[in-house]
PAGU-236839 format. One line per 4 residues: their letters; for each residue x, y, z of C-alpha. Coordinates in nm, 2 decimals. Each point is the difference from the previous one (the first is absolute). Layout:
! PAGU-236839
a) X:Y:Z ~ ...;
***
This chain:
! PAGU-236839
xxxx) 0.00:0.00:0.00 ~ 0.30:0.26:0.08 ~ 0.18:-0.09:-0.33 ~ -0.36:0.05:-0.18;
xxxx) -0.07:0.33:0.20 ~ 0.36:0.14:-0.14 ~ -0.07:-0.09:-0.35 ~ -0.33:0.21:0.02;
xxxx) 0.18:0.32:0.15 ~ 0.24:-0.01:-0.28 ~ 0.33:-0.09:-0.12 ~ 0.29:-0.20:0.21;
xxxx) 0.23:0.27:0.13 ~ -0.26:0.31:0.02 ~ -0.22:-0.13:0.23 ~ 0.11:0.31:0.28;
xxxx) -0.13:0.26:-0.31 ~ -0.33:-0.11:-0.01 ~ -0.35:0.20:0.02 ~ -0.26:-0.09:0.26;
xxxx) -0.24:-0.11:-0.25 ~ 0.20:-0.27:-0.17 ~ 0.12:0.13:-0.29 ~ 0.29:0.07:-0.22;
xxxx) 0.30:0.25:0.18 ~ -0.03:0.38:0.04 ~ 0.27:0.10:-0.22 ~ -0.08:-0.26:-0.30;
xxxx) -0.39:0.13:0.01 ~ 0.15:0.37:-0.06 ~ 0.19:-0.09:-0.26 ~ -0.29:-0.19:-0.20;
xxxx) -0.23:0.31:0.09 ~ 0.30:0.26:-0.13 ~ -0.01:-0.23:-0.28 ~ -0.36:-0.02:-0.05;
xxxx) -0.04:0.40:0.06 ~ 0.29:0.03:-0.28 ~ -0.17:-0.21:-0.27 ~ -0.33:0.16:0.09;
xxxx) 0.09:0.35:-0.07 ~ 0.22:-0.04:-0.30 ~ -0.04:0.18:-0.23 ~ 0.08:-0.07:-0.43;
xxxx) 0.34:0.22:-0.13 ~ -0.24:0.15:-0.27 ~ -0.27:0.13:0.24 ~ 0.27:0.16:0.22;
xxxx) 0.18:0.17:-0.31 ~ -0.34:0.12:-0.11 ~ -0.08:0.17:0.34 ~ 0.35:0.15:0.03;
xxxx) 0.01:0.14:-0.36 ~ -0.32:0.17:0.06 ~ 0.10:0.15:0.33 ~ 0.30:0.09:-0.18;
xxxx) -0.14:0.17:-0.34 ~ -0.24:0.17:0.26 ~ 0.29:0.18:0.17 ~ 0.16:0.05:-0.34;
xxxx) -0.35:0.21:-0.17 ~ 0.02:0.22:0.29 ~ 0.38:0.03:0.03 ~ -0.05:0.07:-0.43;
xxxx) -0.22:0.31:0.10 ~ 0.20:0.14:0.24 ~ 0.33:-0.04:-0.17 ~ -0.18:0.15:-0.30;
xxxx) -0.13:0.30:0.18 ~ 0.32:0.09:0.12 ~ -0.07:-0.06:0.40 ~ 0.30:-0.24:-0.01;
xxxx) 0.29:0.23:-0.09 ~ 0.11:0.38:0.06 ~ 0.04:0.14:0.30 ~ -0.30:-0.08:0.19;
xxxx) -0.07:-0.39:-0.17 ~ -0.17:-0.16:0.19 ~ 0.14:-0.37:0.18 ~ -0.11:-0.22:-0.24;
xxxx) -0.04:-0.02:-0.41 ~ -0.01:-0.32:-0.19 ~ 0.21:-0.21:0.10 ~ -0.12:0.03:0.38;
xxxx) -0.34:-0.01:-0.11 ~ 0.01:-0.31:-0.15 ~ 0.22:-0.15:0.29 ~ -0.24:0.16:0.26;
xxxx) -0.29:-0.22:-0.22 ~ 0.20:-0.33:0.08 ~ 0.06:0.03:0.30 ~ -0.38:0.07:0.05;
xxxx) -0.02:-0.33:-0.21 ~ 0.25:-0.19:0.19 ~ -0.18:0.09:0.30 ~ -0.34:-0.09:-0.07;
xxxx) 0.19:-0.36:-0.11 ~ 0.10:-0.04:0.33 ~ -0.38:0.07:0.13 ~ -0.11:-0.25:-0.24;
xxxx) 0.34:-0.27:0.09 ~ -0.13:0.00:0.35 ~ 0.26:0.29:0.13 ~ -0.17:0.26:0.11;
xxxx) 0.25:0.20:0.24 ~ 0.27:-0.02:-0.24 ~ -0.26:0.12:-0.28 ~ -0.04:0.27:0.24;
xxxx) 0.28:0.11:0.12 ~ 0.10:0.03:-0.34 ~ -0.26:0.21:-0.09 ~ 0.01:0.20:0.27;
xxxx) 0.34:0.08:-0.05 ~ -0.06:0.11:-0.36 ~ -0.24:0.19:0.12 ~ 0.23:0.16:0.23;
xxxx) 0.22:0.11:-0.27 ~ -0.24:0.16:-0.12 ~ -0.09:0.21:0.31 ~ 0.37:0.05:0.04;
xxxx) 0.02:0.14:-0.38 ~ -0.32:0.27:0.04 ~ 0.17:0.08:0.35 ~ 0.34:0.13:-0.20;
xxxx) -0.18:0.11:-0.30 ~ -0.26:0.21:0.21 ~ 0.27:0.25:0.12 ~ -0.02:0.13:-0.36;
xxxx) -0.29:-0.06:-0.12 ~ -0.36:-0.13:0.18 ~ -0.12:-0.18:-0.30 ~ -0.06:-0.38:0.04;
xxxx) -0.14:-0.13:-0.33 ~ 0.28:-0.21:-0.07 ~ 0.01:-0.15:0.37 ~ -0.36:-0.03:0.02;
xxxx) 0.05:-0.21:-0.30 ~ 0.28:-0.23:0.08 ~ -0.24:-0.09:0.25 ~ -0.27:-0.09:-0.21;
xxxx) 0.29:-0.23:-0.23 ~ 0.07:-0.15:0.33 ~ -0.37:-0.12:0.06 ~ -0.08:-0.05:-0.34;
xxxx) 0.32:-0.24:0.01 ~ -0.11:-0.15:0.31 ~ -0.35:-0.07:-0.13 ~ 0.16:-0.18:-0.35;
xxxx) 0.25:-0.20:0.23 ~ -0.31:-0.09:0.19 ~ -0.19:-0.12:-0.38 ~ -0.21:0.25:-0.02;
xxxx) 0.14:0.10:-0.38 ~ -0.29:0.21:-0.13 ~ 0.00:0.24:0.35 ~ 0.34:0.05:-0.05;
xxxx) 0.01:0.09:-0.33 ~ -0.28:0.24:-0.03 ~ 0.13:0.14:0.38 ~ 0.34:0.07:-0.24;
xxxx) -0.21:0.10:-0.31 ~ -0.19:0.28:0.21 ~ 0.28:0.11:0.16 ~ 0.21:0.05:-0.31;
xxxx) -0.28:0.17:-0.17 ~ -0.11:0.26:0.28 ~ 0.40:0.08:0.02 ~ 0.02:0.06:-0.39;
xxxx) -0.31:0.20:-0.03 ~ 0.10:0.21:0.27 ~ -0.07:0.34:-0.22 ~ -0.35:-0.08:-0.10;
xxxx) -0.10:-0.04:0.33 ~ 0.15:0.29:0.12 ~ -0.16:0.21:-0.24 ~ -0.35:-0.19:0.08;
xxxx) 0.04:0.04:0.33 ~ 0.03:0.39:-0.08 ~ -0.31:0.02:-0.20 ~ -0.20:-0.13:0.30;
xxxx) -0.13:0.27:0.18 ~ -0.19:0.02:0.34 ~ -0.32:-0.06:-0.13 ~ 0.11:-0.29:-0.14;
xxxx) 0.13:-0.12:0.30 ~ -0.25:0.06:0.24 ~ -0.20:-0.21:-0.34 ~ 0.21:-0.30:0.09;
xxxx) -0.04:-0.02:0.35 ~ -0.33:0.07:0.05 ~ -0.09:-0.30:-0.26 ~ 0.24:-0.19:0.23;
xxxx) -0.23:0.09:0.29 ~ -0.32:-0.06:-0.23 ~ 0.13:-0.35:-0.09 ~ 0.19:-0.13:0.35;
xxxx) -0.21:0.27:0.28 ~ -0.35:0.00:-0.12 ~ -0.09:-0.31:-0.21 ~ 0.02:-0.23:0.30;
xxxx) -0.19:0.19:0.13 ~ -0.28:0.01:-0.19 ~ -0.29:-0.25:0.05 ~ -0.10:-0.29:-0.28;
xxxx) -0.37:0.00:0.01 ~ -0.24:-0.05:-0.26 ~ -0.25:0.23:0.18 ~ -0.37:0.06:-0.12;
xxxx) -0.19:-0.09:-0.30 ~ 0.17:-0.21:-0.24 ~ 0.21:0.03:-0.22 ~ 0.14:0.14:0.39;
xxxx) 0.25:0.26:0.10 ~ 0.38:-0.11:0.03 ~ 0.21:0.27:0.19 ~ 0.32:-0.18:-0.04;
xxxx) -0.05:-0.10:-0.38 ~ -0.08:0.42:-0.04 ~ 0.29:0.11:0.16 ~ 0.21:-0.25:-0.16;
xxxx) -0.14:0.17:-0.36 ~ 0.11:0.31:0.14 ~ 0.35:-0.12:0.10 ~ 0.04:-0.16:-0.41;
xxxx) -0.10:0.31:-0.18 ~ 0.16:0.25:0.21 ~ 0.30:-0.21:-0.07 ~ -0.05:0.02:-0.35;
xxxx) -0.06:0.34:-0.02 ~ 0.31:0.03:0.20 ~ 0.23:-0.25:-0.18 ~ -0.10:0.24:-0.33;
xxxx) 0.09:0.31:0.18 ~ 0.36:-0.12:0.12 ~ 0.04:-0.16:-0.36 ~ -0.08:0.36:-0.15;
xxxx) 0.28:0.13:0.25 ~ 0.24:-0.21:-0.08 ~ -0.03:0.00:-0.39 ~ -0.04:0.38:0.01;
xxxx) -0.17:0.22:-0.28 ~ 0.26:-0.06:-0.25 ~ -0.14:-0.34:-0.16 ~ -0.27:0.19:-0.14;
xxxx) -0.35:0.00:0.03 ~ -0.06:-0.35:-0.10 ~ 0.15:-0.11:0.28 ~ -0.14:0.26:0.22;
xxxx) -0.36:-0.12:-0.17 ~ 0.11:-0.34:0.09 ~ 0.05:0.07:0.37 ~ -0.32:0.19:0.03;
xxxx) -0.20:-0.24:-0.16 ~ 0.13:-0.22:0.32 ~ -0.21:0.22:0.20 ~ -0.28:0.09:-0.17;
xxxx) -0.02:-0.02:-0.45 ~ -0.31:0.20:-0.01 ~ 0.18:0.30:0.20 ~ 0.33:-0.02:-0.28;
xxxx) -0.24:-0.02:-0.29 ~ -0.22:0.32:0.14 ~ 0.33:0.16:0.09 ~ 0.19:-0.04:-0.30;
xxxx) -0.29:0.03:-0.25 ~ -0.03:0.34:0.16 ~ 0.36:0.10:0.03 ~ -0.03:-0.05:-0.40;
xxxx) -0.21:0.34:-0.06 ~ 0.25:0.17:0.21 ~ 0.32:-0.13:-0.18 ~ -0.12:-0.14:-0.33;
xxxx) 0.38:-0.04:-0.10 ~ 0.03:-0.29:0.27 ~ -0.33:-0.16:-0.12 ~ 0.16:-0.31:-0.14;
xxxx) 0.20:-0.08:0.31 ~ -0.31:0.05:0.20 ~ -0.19:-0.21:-0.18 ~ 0.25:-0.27:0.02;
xxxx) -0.01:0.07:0.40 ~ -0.35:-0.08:-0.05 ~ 0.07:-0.34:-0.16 ~ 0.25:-0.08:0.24;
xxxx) -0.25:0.08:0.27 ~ -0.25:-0.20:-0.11 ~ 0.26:-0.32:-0.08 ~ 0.06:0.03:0.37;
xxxx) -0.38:-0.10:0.09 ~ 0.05:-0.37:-0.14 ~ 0.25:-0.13:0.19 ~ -0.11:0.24:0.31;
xxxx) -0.34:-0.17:-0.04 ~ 0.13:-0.38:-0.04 ~ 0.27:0.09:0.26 ~ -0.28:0.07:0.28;
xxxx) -0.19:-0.26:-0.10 ~ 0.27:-0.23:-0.01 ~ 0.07:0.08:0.37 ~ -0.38:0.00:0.10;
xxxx) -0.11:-0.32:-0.21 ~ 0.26:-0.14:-0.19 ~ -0.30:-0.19:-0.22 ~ -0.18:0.31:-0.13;
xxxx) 0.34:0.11:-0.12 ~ 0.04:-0.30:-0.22 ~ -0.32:0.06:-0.11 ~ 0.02:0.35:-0.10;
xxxx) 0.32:-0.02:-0.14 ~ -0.12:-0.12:-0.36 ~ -0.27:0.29:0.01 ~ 0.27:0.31:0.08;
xxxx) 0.34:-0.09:-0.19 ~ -0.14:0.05:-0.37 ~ -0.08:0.31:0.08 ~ 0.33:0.06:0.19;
xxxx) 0.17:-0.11:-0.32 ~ -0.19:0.23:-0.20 ~ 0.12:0.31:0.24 ~ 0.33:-0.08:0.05;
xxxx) 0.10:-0.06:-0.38 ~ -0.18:0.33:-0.05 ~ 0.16:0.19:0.25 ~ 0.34:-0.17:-0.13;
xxxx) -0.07:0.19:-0.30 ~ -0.10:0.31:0.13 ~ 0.34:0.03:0.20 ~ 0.25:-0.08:-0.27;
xxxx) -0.24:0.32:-0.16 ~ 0.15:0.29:0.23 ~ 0.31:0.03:0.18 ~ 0.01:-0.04:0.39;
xxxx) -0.14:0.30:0.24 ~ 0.14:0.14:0.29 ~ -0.34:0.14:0.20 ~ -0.23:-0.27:0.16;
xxxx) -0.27:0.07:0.28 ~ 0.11:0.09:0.32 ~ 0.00:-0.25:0.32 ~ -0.30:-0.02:0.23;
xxxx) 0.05:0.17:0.29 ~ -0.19:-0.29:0.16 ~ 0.23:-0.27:-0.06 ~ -0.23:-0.22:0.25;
xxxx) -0.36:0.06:-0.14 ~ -0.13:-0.14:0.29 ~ -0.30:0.19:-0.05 ~ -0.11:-0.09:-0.39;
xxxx) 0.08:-0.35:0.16 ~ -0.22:0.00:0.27 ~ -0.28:0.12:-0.27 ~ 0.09:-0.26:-0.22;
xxxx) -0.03:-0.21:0.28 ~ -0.39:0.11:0.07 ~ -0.10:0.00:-0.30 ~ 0.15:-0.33:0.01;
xxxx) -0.25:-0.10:0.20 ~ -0.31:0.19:-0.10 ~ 0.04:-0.12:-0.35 ~ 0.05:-0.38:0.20;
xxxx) -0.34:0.07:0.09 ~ -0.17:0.10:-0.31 ~ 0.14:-0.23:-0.18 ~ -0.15:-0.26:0.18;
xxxx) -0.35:0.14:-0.02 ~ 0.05:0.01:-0.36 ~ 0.06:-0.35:0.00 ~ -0.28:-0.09:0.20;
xxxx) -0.25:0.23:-0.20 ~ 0.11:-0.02:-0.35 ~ 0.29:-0.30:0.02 ~ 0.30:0.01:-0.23;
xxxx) -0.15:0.31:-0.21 ~ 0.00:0.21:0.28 ~ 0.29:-0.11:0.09 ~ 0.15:0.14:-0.35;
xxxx) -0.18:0.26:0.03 ~ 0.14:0.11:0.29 ~ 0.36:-0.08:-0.07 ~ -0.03:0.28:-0.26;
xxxx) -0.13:0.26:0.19 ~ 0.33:-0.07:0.24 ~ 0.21:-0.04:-0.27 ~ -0.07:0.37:-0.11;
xxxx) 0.11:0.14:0.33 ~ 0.24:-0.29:0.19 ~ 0.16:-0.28:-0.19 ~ 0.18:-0.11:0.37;
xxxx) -0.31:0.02:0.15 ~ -0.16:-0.22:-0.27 ~ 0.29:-0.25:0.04 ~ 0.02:-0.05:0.34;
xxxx) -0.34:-0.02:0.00 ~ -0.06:-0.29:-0.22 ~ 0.32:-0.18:0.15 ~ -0.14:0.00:0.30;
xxxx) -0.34:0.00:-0.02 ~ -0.10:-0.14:-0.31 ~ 0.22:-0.31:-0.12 ~ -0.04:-0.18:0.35;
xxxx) -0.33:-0.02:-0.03 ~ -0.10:0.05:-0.38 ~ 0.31:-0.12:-0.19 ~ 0.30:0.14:-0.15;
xxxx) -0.15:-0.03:-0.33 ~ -0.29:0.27:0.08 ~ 0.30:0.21:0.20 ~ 0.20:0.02:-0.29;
xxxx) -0.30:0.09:-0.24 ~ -0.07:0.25:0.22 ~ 0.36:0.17:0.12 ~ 0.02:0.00:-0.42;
xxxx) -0.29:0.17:-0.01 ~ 0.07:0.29:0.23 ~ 0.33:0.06:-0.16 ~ -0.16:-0.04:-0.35;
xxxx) -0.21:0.32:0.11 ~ 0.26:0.18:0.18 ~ 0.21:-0.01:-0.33 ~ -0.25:0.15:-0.16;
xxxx) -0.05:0.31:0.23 ~ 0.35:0.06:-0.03 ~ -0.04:-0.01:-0.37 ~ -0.26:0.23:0.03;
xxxx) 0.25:0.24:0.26 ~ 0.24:-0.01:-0.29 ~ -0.17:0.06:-0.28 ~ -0.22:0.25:0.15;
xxxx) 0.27:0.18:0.18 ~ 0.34:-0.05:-0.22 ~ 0.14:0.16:-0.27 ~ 0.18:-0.09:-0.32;
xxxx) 0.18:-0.35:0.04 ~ -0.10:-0.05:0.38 ~ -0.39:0.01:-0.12 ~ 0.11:-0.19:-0.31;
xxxx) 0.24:-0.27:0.16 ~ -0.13:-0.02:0.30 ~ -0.37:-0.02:-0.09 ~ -0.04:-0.24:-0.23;
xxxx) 0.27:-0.25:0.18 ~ -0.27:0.04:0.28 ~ -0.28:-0.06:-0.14 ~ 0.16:-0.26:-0.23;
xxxx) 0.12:-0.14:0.31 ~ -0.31:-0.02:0.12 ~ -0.17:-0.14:-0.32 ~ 0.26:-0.29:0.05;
xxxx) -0.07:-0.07:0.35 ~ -0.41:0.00:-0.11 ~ 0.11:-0.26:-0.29 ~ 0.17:-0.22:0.23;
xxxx) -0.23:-0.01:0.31 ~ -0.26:-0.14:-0.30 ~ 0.24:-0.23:-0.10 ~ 0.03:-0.13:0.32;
***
């Protein structure tokens, strides 16, 4: 029994190293753990070159820039140009491998001493000068490393991309940045506060009669079209008058097609020598309305937008080969409409927003008393005043409970009619090639979209 009870603690000779269960000695069971861990975490030579040589042509795009820029040489250069950079990026990298090798103090302490370096270089470099773009970036190469060494390829590269790009098109957004005034930024932060303060806020209902009252869903129309208005205000900032008043037409039909076309049809009398290029404003304007109108209804029922699609683009074809045309006719002009001095429009939002739901209502009465021709019907009428209106409308309202098919006929509807008042506000108001271009494209326009809502 004593020679049996040996053989089961283990072999002759170790029988003073054994563990109180029985089994194999300490020292050996480390080893075949160590050796287990080892085999466990290996990881193939190609997969480490590939995280490396990312980490390392991460460093090297930003190191590019800032040799390029001349931050790297002269007097006050900077610590670090390409070279650095792209050693900076592998050691990021080779840190991150020794996260993922199951190392994490030394992957640390290797980081953190790069990033020391770093601290060490603004330090000397900030008697001269306080700038710290360049350090701010090598640590930004040293995550971005970090993260590829870690296998997480596509982070690191676009972390690298963005980096490079902000520091290369550091001049555009300096002169953006001086274009924005204070109205535009108390704009931005009170949409922040709109989007992050007061939409939690704001209760879900339905409340009363059907088709009901949604607070949240209203405000939440107020926060996308004051954001459009405002995303077309900043883009008419940045692009500045200079791109002529296509453009400027193009931007202000982001906000509101029937305001350009009135505008510009208008401005015509005043400066008949500019009539072309406002009438080609006008085109451009009213271009802008078919993908404004898919994009919303893209985001507020991605089915209605498929189904209105085939009823919009001819006649989106037909206005932009025209207004193609009509630009390579005059050379480029240097005036365009002002900015709003309501870069927000919080106000024409909230309207939007009411009539939103007014119209919500009567368009469900018209249902129920006349069914899909009053639903047309209606559509038209709205159409003539508020296209949005009309869209959100039958995204929300309609193709839930109707169909998209009935939506679309009757968003094509609405816009069918609205082209036509503008082609009435241009002919009756323009002169020489503004009534002439822009006119009939309008109402040809508009003779298109009739021709393919019967189609369909």
């Amino acid at each position: 029994m004593g020679s049996m009870r040996k053989v089961a603690q283990g072999p002759p000779g170790r029988t003073g190293s054994v563990r109180p269960n029985g089994g194999w000695p300490w020292h050996r069971s480390c080893g075949m753990l160590d050796r287990t861990r080892r085999s466990d975490t290996a990881m193939p030579p190609l997969d480490l070159a590939v995280r490396l040589a990312i980490a390392a042509l991460g460093g090297a795009v930003v190191g590019l820039e800032r040799e390029w820029s001349g931050h790297a040489s002269g007097p006050t250069a900077r610590f670090a140009g390409i070279r650095t950079f792209t050693l900076l990026g592998l050691t990021g990298g080779l840190a991150g491998l020794l996260h993922a090798l199951d190392a994490p103090i030394a992957g640390s302490v290797l980081l953190a001493a790069a990033g020391a370096l770093v601290v060490a270089a603004y330090v000397a470099a900030s008697i001269y000068d306080v700038d710290g773009t360049t350090e701010v970036a090598a640590f930004v190469v040293l995550s971005a490393g970090a993260l590829a060494g870690l296998g997480q390829l596509a982070v690191a590269s676009g972390l690298a991309a963005l980096t490079g790009l902000l520091l290369v098109e550091k001049s555009r957004l300096h002169a953006l940045v001086a274009r924005v005034d204070g109205a535009d930024l108390r704009a931005g932060i009170r949409f922040a506060a709109m989007a992050l303060v007061v939409l939690p806020l704001v209760p879900t209902g339905p409340y009363g009669p059907e088709p009901g009252l949604r607070p949240r869903e209203l405000w939440m129309l107020v926060l996308f079209f004051s954001g459009l208005g405002f995303l077309g205000h900043v883009a008419r900032r940045a692009v500045g008058p200079s791109r002529g008043l296509a453009v400027a037409g193009a931007l202000g039909g982001v906000i509101s097609s029937t305001n350009v076309t009135l505008t510009f049809a208008r401005a015509s009398r005043e400066a008949p020598a500019d009539a072309r290029p406002l009438a080609s404003g006008i085109l451009a304007a009213n271009l802008v309305l078919v993908p404004r109108v898919l994009a919303a209804t893209a985001v507020l029922h991605p089915g209605l937008a498929a189904a209105l699609a085939p009823r919009l683009l001819p006649a989106a074809a037909l206005l932009a080969a025209v207004l193609l045309v009509s630009l390579r006719g005059h050379r480029d002009h240097d005036d365009g409409p002002s900015a709003s001095s309501q870069p927000l429009r919080v106000g024409a939002a909230l309207q939007m927003a009411v009539l939103f739901q007014l119209v919500l209502y009567a368009v469900h009465a018209a249902q129920a008393w006349f069914g899909d021709a009053g639903l047309l019907a209606t559509a038209a009428a709205l159409g003539l005043t508020d296209v949005d209106a009309l869209t959100v409308t039958m995204a929300r309202g309609v193709a839930p409970t109707s169909g998209v098919t009935l939506a679309a006929q009757a968003i094509a509807v609405g816009i069918t009619a609205n082209t036509l008042l503008k082609a009435g506000l241009a002919i009756a108001l323009g002169r020489g090639p503004c009534r002439a271009v822009a006119g009939t494209t309008l109402a040809a326009t508009a003779a298109a979209l009739a021709v393919t809502l019967w189609l369909a």
